[in-house]
C-alpha positions in Angstrom: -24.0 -17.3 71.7 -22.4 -17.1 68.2 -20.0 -14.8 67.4 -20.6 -12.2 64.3 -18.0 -12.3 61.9 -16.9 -8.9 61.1 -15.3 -9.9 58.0 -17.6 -8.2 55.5 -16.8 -7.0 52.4 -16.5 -3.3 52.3 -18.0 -1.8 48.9 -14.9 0.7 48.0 -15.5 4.2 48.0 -13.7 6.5 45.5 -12.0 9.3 46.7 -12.8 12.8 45.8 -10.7 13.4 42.6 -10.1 9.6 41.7 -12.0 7.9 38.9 -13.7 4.5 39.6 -12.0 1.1 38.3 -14.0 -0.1 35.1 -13.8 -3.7 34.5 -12.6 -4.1 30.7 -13.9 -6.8 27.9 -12.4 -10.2 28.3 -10.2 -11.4 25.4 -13.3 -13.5 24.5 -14.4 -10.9 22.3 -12.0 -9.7 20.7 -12.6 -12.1 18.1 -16.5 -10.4 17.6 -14.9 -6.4 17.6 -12.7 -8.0 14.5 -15.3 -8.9 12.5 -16.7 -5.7 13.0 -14.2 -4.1 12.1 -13.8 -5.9 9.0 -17.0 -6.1 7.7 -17.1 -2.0 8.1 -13.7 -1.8 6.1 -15.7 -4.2 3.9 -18.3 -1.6 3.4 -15.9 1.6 3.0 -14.1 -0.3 0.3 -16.9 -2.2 -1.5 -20.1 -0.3 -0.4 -21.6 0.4 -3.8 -20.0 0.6 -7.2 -18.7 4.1 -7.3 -18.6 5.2 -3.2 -15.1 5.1 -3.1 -14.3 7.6 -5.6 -17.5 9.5 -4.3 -15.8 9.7 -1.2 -12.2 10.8 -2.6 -14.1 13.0 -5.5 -16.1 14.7 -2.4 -12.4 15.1 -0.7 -11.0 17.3 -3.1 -14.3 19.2 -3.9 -14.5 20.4 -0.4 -13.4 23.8 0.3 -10.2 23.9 2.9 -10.6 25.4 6.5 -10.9 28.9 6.8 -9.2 29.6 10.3 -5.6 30.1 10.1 -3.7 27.1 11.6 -0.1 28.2 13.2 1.6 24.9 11.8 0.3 24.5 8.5 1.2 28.1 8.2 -2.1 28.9 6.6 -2.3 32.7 6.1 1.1 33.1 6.4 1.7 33.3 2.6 2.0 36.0 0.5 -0.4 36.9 -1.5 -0.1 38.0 -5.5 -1.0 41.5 -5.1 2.7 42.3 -2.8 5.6 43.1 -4.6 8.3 40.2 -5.2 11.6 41.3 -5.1 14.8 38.6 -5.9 17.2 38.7 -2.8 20.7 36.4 -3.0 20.7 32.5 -2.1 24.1 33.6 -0.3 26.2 36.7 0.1 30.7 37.2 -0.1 32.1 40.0 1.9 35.0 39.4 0.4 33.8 39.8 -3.6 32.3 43.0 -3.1 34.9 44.7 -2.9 37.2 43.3 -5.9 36.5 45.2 -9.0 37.5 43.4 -12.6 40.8 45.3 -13.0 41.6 43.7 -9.9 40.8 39.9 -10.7 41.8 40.0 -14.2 45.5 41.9 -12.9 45.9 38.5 -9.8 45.0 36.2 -12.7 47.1 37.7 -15.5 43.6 37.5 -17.9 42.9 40.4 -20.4 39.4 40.8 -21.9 38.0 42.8 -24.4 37.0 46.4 -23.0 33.9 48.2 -22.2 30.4 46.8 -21.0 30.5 44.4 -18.3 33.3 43.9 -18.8 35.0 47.8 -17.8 37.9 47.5 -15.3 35.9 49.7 -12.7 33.0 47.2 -12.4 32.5 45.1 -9.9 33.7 41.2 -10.3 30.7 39.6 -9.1 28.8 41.3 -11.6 30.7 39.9 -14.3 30.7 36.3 -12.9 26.5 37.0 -12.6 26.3 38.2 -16.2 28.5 35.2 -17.4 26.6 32.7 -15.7 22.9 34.1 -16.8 24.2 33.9 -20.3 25.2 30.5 -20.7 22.6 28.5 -18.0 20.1 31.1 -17.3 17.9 32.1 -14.8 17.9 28.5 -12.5 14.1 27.4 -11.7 14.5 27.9 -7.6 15.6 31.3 -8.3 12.4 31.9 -10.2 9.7 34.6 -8.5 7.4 32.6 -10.8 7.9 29.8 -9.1 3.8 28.6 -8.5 4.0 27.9 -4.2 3.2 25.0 -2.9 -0.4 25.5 -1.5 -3.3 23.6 0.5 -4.7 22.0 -2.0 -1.3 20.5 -3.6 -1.3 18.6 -0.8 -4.8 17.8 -1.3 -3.9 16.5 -4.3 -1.2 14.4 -3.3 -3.4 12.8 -0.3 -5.5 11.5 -3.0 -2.6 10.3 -5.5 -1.2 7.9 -2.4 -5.2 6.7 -1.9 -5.1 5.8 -5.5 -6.8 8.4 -7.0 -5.4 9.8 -10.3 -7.0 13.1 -11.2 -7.7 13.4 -14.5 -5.5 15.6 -16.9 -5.3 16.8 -20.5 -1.6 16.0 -21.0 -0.3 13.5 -23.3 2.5 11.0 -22.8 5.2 11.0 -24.3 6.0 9.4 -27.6 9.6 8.6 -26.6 10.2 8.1 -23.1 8.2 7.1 -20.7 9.1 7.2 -16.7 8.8 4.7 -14.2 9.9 4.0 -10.9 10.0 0.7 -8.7 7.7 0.5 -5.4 7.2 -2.0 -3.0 6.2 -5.7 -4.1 2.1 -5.7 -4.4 2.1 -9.2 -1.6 5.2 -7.7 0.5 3.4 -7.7 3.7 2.4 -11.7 3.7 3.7 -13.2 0.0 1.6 -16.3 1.2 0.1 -16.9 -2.0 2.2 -19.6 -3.0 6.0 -19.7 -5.0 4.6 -18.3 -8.4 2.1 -15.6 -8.7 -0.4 -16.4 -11.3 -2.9 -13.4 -11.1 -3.1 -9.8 -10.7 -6.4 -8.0 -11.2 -6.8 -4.4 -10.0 -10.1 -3.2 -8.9 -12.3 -1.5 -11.5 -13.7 1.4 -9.1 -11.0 1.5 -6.1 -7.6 1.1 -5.4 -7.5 -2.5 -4.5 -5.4 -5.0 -6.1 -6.8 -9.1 -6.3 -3.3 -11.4 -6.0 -3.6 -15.0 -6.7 -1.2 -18.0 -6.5 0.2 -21.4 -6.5 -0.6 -21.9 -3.4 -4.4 -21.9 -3.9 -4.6 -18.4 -1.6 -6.3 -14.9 -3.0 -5.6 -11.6 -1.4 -6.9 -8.4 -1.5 -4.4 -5.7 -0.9 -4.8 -1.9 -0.7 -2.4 -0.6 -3.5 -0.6 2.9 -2.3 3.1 1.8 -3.1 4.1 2.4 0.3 2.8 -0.5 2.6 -0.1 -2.2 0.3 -1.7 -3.4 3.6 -3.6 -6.6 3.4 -7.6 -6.4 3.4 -8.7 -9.8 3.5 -7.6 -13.1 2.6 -9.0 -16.5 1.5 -7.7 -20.2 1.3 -8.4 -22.4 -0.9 -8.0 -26.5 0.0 -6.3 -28.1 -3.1 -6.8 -25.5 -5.8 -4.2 -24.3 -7.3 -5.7 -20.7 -9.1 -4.0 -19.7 -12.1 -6.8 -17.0 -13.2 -8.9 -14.6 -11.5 -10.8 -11.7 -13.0 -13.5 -9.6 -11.4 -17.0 -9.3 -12.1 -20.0 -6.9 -11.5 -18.3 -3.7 -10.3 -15.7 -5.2 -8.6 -18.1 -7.0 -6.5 -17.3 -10.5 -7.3 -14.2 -12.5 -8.6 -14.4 -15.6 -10.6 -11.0 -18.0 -9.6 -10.3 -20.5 -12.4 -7.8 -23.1 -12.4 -6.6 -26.9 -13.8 -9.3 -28.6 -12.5 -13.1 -29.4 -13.6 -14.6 -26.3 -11.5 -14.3 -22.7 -10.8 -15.1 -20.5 -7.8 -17.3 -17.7 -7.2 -15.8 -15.2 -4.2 -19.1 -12.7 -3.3 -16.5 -9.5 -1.7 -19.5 -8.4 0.2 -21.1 -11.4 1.8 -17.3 -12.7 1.8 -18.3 -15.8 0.9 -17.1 -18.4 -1.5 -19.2 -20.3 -3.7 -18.1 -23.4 -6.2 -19.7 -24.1 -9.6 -18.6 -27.5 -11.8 -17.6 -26.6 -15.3 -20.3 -27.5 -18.5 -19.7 -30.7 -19.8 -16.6 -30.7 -22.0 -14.7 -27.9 -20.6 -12.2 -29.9 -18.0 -10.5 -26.9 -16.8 -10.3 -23.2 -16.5 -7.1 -21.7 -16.1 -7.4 -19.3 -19.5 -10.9 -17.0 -19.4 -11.9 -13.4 -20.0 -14.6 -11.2 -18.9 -16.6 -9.5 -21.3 -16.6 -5.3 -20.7 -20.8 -5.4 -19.3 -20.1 -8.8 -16.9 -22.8 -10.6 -19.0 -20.1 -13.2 -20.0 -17.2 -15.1 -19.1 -15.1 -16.6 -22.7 -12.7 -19.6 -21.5 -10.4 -21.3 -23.6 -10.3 -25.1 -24.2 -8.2 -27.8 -24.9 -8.6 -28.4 -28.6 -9.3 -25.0 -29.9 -13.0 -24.1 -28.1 -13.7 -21.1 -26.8 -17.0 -22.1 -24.5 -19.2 -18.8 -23.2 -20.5 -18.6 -20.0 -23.0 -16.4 -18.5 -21.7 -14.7 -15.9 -24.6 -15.0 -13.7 -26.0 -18.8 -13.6 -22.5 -20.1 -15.1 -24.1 -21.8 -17.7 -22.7 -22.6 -21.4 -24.6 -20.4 -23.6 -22.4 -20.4 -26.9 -19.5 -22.9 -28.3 -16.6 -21.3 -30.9 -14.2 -23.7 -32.4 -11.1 -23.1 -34.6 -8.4 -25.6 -35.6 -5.4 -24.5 -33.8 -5.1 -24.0 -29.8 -6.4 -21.3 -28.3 -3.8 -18.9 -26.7 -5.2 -15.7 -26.2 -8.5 -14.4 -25.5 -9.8 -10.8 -25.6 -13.3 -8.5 -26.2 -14.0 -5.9 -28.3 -14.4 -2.3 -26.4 -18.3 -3.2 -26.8 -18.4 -6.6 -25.7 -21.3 -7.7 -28.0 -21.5 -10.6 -29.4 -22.8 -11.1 -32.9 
C-alpha cells in the first residue's frame, strides 16, 4: 500500500485582529505608474491655455474655512470693534522710581525748567518724550499695524506658485529692488557649459532652459527649488534659440545647422522640419505676438518668414548690412 504524504500545504488563516499579507506590484511597473504620473503633471501644467491661472485665480476667490482651527488660530483674533490699548515692549523697576531732579543731580546736567522737563516728573517720561520727538512713533509699536490675516497667506501661497496678483502701484523711477534666488537649472544644470535660451511660459510659471549641450528642460520657477518637469535630448544639436509658440503649447528649437525642431508639450513629442531653401541655419528667430509667424535672421542680411504652422517661407526681407536683432511690433501685423 502507498503511503499518503501528509505534507500539504496549509492555506494560512488570519488571526482575529491581524490583517492579511497583500502581495505588492513588482518593480516591473514602476516604469508604467511614472508615466502616469507624468503625463497627469503634463495635463495640470499644460491642460489648456489658461487652466493654470484658472486654477490659482479660483484659489484665491474661494472663501476660507469657516470652523475655527486651534493652530492656525483662526478666531482667535481680535476683531476692530474692541478697544486697542498700547502696553510696553518691556518694563524697569528700577526707572520708575527715579524722578528728573534725581538723574539730572547723578549726572551733573541742568535743563531748562518747566514742562517735561519739571524736576518732580518722572525720568522715563522725559527719555519717552525725547525719543517720540526726534524718531517717532516706531512702526511695530503701531495699533494700526494691519494683522497678518488668512488670506495674506493666501496670497503669499500664490506668489511662490508664480502667481503675481495684479496691482495699481507704479515702480519706482529711481530704484528698483532685486534679490538673487536659486539658479533656474540648479537641480540638474545638464544642459550643456553655456546656456543659450531662457523662455518663460506665457500662461504658467514654467521656465524653457536650453543649451550647448543640445538638452531642453522645463523647470517649475518658484525661486526655492525650481524642480525639473521634463526633459529632452537632443543627438548632435547644439540649440542656441528656443521660443514658444501657440499658448505655450509648443516650442520651436533652432540652431547652426540646416533644420529646426518642433517640441509638441502635450503629446511630448519631438518633430524635425529642414529649413527653406537658402536659409542654412537658425540660431537668430522671433515669434510674432498671434503665433502666425516665425522671422529668422540670415547670413547676408535676410530676414526669411515662416508660418508658424506648416514651416513654410511665406515672405523674404533684405537689407544691406547683417542682421542683429529682430523684434515685432505689439500688433504683430505685417504690412
Amino acid at each position: 500500500m502507498s503511503k499518503v504524504s501528509n505534507n500539504r500545504k496549509r492555506k494560512h488563516q488570519s488571526k482575529e485582529g491581524e490583517e492579511p499579507e497583500v502581495n505588492r506590484p513588482k518593480a516591473k511597473f514602476r516604469s508604467r505608474d511614472e508615466q502616469a504620473e507624468e503625463e497627469q503633471l503634463s495635463q495640470i501644467l499644460f491642460g489648456g491655455a489658461t487652466s493654470f491661472l484658472q486654477c490659482l485665480e479660483e484659489a484665491e476667490q474661494e472663501p476660507g474655512p469657516s470652523r475655527s482651527n486651534a493652530d492656525s488660530g483662526v478666531g482667535e483674533t481680535d476683531t476692530d470693534d474692541e478697544e486697542k490699548e498700547r502696553k510696553p515692549a518691556w518694563t524697569d523697576e528700577d526707572d520708575d522710581g527715579i524722578d528728573v531732579g534725581q538723574a539730572l543731580d547723578s549726572q551733573r546736567r541742568k535743563l531748562p525748567s518747566g514742562g517735561i522737563n519739571d524736576r518732580s516728573n518722572k525720568y522715563s517720561n522725559l527719555l519717552k518724550h525725547k525719543f517720540q520727538s526726534a524718531v517717532g512713533t516706531p512702526k511695530w509699536a503701531s495699533l494700526n499695524k494691519r494683522k497678518r490675516t488668512e488670506s495674506d497667506s493666501d496670497e503669499e501661497i500664490l506668489r511662490s506658485c508664480g502667481f503675481i496678483k495684479t496691482t495699481k502701484a507704479q515702480l519706482p523711477t529711481s530704484i528698483l529692488e532685486f534679490k538673487k534666488v536659486k539658479d533656474l537649472n540648479c537641480e540638474t544644470y545638464s544642459e550643456g557649459p553655456y546656456i543659450n535660451s531662457i523662455e518663460f511660459h506665457p500662461t504658467s510659471s514654467v521656465a524653457l532652459v536650453a543649451g550647448n549641450g543640445g538638452i531642453a528642460t522645463l523647470y517649475a520657477v518658484d525661486g526655492k527649488r525650481n524642480n525639473k518637469l521634463h526633459s529632452v535630448k537632443f543627438q548632435n544639436y547644439p540649440i542656441v534659440c528656443a521660443k514658444f509658440l501657440q499658448n505655450g503649447n509648443e516650442a520651436i528649437l533652432g540652431s547652426r545647422q540646416s533644420h529646426i525642431f518642433s517640441y509638441d508639450l502635450l503629446a511630448t513629442k519631438p518633430t524635425r522640419y529642414t529649413l527653406p531653401q537658402g536659409l542654412t541655419q537658425c540660431k537668430n528667430f522671433v515669434v510674432s505676438p498671434d503665433s502666425q509667424f516665425i522671422a529668422i535672421a540670415g547670413k547676408w542680411g535676410e530676414v526669411h518668414l515662416l508660418s508658424a504652422t506648416s514651416k513654410e517661407k511665406v515672405a523674404l526681407l533684405k537689407q544691406e548690412t547683417e542682421v542683429t536683432a529682430l523684434t515685432y511690433n505689439p500688433s504683430g501685423k505685417i504690412n
